[in-house]
N, C-alpha and C positions, 0 to 999 in steps of 0.2 A: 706293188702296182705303180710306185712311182717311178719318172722316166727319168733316166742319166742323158748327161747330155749330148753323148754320141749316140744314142740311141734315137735322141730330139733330133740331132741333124742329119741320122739318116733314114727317119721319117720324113722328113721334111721336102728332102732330096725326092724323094719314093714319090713323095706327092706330086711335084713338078714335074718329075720324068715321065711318069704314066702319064701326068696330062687329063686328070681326074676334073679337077675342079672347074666345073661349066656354070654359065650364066644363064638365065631366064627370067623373061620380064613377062609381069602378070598386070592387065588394066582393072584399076580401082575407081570407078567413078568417072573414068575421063584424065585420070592420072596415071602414070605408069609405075608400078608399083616394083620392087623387086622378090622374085620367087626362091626360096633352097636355092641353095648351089648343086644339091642332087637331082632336081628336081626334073630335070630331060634324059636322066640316065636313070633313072629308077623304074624296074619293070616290076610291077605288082606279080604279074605269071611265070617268073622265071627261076629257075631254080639255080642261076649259077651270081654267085658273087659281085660279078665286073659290072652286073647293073647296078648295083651298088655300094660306089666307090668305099665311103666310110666304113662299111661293112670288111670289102675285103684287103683294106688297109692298114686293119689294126684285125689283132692276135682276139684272143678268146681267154680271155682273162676270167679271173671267179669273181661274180658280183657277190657284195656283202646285202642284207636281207634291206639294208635303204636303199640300195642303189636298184635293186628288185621293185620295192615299193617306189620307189620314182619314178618306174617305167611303167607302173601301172597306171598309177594317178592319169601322168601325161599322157597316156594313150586316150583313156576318158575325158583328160581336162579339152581334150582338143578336138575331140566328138561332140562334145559338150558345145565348145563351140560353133563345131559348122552342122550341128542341126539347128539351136538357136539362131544361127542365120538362116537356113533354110526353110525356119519357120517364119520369120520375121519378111524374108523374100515373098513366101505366102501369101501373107499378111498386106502387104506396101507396097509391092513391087517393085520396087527400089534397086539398081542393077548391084549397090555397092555390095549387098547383104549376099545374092547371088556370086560374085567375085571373089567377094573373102571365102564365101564357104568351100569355094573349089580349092582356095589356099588350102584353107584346114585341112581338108583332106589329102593333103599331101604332107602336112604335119602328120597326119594319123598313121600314113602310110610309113613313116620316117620312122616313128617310131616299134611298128612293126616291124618292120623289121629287124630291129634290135630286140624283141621279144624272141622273134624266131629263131635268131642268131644266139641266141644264149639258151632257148628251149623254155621261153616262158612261156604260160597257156596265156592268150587274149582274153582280156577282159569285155573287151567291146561286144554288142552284140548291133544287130543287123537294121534292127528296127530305129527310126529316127524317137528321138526322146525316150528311148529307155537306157536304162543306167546298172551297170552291177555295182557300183560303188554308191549304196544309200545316200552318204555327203553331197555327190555330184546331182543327184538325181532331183535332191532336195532343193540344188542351184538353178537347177535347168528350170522347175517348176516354176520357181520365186523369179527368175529372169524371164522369163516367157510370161509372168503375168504383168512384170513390170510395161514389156516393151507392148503389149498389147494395147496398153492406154491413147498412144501416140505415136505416131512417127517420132517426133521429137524423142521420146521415153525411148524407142527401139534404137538410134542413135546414141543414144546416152548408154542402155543396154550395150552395144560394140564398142562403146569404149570402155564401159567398166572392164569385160568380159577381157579386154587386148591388157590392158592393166593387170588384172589377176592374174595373166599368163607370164604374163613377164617379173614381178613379185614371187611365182611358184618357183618359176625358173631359174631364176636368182639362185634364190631357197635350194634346191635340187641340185644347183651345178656346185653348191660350195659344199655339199656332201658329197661329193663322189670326185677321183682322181682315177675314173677311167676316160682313154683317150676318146674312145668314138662315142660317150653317153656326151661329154663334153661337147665335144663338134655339135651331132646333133641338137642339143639343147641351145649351144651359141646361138647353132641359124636361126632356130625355132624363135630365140628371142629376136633377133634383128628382124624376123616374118611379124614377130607380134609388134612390133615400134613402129614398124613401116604401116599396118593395120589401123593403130592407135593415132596415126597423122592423117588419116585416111577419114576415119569417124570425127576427127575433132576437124578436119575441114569441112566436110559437110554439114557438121551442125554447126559451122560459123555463116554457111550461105542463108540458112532458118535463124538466123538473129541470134544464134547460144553461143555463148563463151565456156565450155566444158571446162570443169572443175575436176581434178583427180581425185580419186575418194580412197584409193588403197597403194600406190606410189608417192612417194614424196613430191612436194610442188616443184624444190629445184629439180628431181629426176624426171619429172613430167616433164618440165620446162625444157630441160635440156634434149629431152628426145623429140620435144615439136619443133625449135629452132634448129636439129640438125635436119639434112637432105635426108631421102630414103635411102635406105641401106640399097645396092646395088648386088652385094654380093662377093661384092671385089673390092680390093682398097687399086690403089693407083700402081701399086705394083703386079696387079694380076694376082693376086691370093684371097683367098675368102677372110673376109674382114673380119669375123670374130673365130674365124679359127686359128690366126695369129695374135690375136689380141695380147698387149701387155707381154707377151715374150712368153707365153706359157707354152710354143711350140719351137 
């Protein structure tokens, strides 16, 4: 499963020429946040490939039984997410919580589709706050009674919740050395940083200075003092799917 280098550069090529890689911008509060890079080409109803790019860019490789179980997790970790916003929108009315949760759902869908693409059964089910993964179910509970206390608390809930995602992700992308579980998980993470700038501004307008409680304080630090990810770095390529030279 690992790539040679002429192989890197004419993927790389493949990408530019099709002319795949697209930008979309999502409002977070009054901020402009940025969305996937698949994120305007990805058709939930379609059954052919070219809606989505990652998919029919890369080969169909055999996942190993982690790289399986990593698509499951994130499919739930990210369900998890946008009903705890959905619940918490309930709850506050709050547009940020409404905002994010359309994100998430476009994580969800991201990752479906690489469930479908390899023939994995979906874990998710249809109902908000239920869980086939016990662990998550048990998170959803525990975070939805946190954020119930407060607005403040439900704030603090979206930033824990963008933290975890991005720690998973982490975790997940150094176990696997397939190309498109990669891609997706990069964006996934730059969507969750962008998230995590988004919760830690707002509860700076409510007087808190958020504390990271499961990322490092420099890796926190260093993702609130950068800009939101865009999508793109300045040459027109999706910023963590070039990252460090791994394409």
């Amino acid at each position: 499963m690992k790539l040679h280098m002429e192989e890197v550069k004419n993927m790389r090529k493949k990408i530019l020429s099709l002319g795949l890689l697209g930008l979309m911008f999502g409002i977070i509060f009054g901020s402009v946040a940025a969305m996937p890079w698949w994120a305007d080409t990805w058709d939930r109803g379609s059954n052919t490939t070219w809606d989505r790019p990652y998919v029919a860019i890369y080969g169909n490789d055999t996942l190993t039984q982690e790289e399986i179980d990593g698509l499951l997790w994130m499919r739930e970790e990210e369900k998890l997410a946008r009903d705890v916003y959905l619940t918490l929108y309930e709850m506050y009315g709050l547009q940020i919580f409404q905002n994010i949760a359309s994100s998430e759902q476009m994580h969800m869908d991201a990752v479906l589709s690489l469930l479908e693409k390899y023939g994995i059964e979906d874990p998710a089910v249809d109902e908000v706050g239920v869980f086939t993964n016990p662990e998550l179910q048990a998170l959803y509970d525990q975070l939805i009674a946190m954020g119930s206390q407060s607005v403040e608390d439900a704030l603090k809930v979206g930033a824990l919740i963008e933290e975890t995602d991005i720690k998973d992700l982490e975790e997940w992308i150094a176990k696997t050395d397939n190309a498109d579980i990669i891609q997706v998980y990069e964006n996934l993470m730059a969507g969750s940083e962008n998230h995590l700038r988004a919760f830690t501004s707002v509860l700076q307008n409510y007087g808190i200075t958020y504390e990271p409680q499961v990322i490092s304080e420099d890796e926190y630090n260093e993702i609130i003092s950068s800009p939101m990810n865009t999508g793109m770095d300045d040459k027109g390529r999706s910023m963590r799917g070039f990252r460090g030279g791994r394409w």
